[in-house]
BALOBA-1460 file (C-alpha; in Angstrom, 3 decimals):
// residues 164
<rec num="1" residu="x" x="96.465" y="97.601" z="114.080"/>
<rec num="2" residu="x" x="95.060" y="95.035" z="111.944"/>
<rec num="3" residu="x" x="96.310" y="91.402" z="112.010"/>
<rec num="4" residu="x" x="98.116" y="90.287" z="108.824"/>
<rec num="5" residu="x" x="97.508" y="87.620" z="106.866"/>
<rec num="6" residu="x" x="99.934" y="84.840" z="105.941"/>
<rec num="7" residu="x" x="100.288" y="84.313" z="102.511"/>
<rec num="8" residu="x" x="102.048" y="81.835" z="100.734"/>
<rec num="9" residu="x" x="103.990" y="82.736" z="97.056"/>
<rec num="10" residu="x" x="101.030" y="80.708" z="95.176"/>
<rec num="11" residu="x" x="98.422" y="83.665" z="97.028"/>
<rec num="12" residu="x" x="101.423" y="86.294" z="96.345"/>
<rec num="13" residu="x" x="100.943" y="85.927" z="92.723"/>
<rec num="14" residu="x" x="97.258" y="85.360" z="92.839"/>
<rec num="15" residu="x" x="97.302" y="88.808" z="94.709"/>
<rec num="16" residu="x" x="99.516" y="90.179" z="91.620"/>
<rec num="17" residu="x" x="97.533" y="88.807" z="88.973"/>
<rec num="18" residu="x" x="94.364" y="89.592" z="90.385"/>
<rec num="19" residu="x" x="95.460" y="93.319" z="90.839"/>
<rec num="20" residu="x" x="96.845" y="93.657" z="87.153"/>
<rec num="21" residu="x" x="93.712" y="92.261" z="86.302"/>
<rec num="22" residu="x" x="90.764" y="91.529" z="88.384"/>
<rec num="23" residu="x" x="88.681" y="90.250" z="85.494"/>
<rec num="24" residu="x" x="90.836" y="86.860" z="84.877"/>
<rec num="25" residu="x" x="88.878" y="83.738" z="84.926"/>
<rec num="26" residu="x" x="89.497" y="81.185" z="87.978"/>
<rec num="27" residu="x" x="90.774" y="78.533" z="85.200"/>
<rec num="28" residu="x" x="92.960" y="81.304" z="83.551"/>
<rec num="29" residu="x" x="94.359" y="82.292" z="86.977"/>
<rec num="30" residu="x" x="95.037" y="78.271" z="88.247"/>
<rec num="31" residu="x" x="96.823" y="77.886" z="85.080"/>
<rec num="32" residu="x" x="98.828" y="80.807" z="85.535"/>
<rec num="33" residu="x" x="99.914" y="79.950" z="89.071"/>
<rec num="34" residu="x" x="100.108" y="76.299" z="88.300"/>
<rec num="35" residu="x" x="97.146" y="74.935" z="90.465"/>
<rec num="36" residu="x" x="93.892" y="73.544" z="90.032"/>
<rec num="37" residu="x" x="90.832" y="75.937" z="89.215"/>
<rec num="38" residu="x" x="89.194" y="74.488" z="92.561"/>
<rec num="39" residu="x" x="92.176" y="75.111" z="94.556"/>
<rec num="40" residu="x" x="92.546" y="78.887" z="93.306"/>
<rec num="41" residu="x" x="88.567" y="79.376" z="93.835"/>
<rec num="42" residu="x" x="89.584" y="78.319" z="97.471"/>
<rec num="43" residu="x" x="92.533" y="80.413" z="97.797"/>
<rec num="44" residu="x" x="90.698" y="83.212" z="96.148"/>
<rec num="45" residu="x" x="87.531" y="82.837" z="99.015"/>
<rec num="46" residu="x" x="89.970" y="82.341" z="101.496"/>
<rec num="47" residu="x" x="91.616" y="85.541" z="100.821"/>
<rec num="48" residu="x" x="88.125" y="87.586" z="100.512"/>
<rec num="49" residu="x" x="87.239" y="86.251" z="103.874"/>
<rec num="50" residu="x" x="90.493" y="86.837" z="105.906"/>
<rec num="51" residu="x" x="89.925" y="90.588" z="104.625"/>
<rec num="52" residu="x" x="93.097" y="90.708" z="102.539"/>
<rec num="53" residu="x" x="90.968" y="90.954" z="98.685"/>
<rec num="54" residu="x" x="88.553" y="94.085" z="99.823"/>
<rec num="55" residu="x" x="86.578" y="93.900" z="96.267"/>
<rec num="56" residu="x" x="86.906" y="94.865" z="92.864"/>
<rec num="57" residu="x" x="86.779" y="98.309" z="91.563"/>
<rec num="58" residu="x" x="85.857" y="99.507" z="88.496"/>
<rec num="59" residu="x" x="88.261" y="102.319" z="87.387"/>
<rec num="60" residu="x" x="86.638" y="104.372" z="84.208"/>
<rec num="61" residu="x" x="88.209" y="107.637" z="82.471"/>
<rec num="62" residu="x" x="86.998" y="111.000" z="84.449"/>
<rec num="63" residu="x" x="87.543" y="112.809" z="80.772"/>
<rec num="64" residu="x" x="85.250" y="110.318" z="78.956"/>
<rec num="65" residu="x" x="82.661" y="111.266" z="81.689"/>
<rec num="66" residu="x" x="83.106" y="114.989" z="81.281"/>
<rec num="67" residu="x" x="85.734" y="115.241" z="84.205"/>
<rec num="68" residu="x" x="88.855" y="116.207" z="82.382"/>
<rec num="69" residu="x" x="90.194" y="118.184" z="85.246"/>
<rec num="70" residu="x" x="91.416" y="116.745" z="88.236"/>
<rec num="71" residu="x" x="93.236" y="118.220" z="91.349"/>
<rec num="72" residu="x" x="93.954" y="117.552" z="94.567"/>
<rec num="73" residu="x" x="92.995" y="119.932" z="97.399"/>
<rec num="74" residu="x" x="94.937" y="120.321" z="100.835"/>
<rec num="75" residu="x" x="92.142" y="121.106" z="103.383"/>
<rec num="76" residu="x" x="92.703" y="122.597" z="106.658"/>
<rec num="77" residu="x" x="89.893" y="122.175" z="109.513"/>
<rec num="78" residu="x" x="90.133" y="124.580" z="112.595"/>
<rec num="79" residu="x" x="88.746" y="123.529" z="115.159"/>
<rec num="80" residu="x" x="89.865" y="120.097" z="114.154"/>
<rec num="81" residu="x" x="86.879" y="118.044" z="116.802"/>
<rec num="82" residu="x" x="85.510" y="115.085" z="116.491"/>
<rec num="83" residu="x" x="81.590" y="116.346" z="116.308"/>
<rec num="84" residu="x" x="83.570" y="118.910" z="112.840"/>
<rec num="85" residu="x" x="85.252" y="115.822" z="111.517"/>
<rec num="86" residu="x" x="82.423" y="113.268" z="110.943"/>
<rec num="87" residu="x" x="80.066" y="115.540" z="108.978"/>
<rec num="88" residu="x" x="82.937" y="117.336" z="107.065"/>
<rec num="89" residu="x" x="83.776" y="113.550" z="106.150"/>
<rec num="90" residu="x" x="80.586" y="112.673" z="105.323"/>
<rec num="91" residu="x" x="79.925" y="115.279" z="103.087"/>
<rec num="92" residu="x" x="82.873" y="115.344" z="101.265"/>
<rec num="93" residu="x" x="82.481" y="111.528" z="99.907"/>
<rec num="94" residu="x" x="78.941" y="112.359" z="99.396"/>
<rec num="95" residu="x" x="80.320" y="114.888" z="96.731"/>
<rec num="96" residu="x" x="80.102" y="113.521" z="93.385"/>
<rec num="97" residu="x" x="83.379" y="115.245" z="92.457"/>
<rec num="98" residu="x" x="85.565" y="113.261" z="95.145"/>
<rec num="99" residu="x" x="87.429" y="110.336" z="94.109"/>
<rec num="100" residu="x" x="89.580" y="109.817" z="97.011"/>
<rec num="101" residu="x" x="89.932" y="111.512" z="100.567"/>
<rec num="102" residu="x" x="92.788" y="111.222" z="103.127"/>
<rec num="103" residu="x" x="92.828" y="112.241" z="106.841"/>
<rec num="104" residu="x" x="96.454" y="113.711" z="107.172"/>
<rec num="105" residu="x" x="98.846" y="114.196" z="110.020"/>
<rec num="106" residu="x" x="100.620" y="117.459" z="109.293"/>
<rec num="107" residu="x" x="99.888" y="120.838" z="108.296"/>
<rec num="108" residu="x" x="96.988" y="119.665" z="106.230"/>
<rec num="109" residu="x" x="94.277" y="117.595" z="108.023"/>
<rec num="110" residu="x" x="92.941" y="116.443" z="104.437"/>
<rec num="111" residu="x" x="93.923" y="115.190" z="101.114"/>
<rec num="112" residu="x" x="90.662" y="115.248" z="98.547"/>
<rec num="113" residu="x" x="91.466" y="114.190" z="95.264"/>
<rec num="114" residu="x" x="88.455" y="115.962" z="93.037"/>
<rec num="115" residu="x" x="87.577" y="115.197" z="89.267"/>
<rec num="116" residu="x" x="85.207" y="118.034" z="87.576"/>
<rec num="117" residu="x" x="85.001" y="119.501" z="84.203"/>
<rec num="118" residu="x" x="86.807" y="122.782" z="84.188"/>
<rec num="119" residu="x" x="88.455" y="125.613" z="86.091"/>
<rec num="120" residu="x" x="85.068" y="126.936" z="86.662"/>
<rec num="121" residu="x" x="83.612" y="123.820" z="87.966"/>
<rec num="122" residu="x" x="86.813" y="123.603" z="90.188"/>
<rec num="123" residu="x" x="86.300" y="126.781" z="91.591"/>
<rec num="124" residu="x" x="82.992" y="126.512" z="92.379"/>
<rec num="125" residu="x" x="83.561" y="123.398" z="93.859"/>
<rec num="126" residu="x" x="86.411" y="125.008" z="96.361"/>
<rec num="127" residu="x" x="83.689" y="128.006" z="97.100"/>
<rec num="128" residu="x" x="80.837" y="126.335" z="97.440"/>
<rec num="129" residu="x" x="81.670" y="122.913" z="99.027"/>
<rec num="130" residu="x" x="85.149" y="123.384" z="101.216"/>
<rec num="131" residu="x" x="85.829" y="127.306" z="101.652"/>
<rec num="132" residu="x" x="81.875" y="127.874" z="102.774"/>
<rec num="133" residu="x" x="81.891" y="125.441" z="105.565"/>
<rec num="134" residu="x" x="83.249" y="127.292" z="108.769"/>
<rec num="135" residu="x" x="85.426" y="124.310" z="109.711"/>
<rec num="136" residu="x" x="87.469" y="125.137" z="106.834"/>
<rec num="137" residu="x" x="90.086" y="127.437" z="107.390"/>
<rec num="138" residu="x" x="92.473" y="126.782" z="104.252"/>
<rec num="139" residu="x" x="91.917" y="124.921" z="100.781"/>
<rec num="140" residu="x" x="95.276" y="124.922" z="98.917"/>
<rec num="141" residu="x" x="94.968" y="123.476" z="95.066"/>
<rec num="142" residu="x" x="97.215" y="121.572" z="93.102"/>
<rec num="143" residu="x" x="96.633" y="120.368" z="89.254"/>
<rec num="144" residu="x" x="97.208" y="116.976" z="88.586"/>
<rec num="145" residu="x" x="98.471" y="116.797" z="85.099"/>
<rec num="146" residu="x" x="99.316" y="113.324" z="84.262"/>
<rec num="147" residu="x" x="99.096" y="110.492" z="87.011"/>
<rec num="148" residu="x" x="100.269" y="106.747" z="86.637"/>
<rec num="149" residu="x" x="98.701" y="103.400" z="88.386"/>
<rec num="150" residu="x" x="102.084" y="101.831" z="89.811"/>
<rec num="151" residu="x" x="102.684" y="98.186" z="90.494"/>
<rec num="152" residu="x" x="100.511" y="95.488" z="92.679"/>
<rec num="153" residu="x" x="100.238" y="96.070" z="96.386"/>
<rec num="154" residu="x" x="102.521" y="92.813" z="98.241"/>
<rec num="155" residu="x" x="104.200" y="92.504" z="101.618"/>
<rec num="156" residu="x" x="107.156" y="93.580" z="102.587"/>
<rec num="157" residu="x" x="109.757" y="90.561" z="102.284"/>
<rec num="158" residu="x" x="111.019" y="89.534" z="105.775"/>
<rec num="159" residu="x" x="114.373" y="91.257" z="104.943"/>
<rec num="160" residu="x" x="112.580" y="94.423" z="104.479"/>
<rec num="161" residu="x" x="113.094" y="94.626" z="100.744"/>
<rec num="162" residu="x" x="110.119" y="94.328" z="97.957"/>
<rec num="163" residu="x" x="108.368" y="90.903" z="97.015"/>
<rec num="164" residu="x" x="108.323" y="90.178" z="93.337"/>
């Protein structure tokens, strides 16, 4: 399990700022916090380097791009081996319909999370990419009709209840 990283409520709302926008100037983010910009550039490093700020992503609209339908598949893998797992993985984020995959515990050994242009494209995505390989013993699809970003990512508070 990874180590965690102690943070401090001055790198708890950097974190939360940062995540509701990860485009805010190091001045506009000191001021915000009530530090100096060189002090939030160092708490800002400090944070990429102990692992705890992973990057910044880029999020764009999947309809703009011609990817108006989006699903989620439930993928089954039997046998579920190591030397099946890897390349299943591997091709899978290689697809340039996946936005997100999980590896499950449960009936399902996989999550996928697809974008693609139609019912059509979705199908031939399930028949061509997940149903032909003969690890795959089960696809089940669910629409996603509407989905919602929710808050910033923080700790648990020592009492076991939310940060804010």
């Amino acid at each position: 399990m990874a180590e965690t990283v102690a943070l401090d409520p001055v790198d708890l709302q950097i974190l939360r700022l940062l995540q509701n926008d990860a485009r805010t100037t190091y001045r506009d983010l000191a001021a915000q916090v009530g530090v100096a910009p060189s002090t939030c550039l160092d708490r800002v490093t400090r944070l990429r380097r102990s692992g705890v700020i992973l990057g910044h992503e880029l999020r764009l609209d999947p309809t703009k791009l011609g990817r108006g339908l989006e699903a989620l598949l439930s993928v089954q893998l039997r046998p579920h081996r190591r030397e099946l797992v890897g390349p299943f993985v591997e091709r899978i984020r290689a697809l340039p319909e996946s936005r997100a995959l999980f590896h499950l515990a449960g009936p399902d050994d996989y999550l996928v999370h697809v974008a693609v242009a139609d019912t059509a494209d979705l199908q031939r995505l399930v028949l061509d990419e997940f149903t032909s390989r003969r690890e795959v013993t089960r696809v089940e699809t669910r629409l996603i009709f509407q989905q919602w970003s929710c808050g910033p990512l923080l700790p648990p508070a020592r009492d076991g209840s939310a940060i804010s």
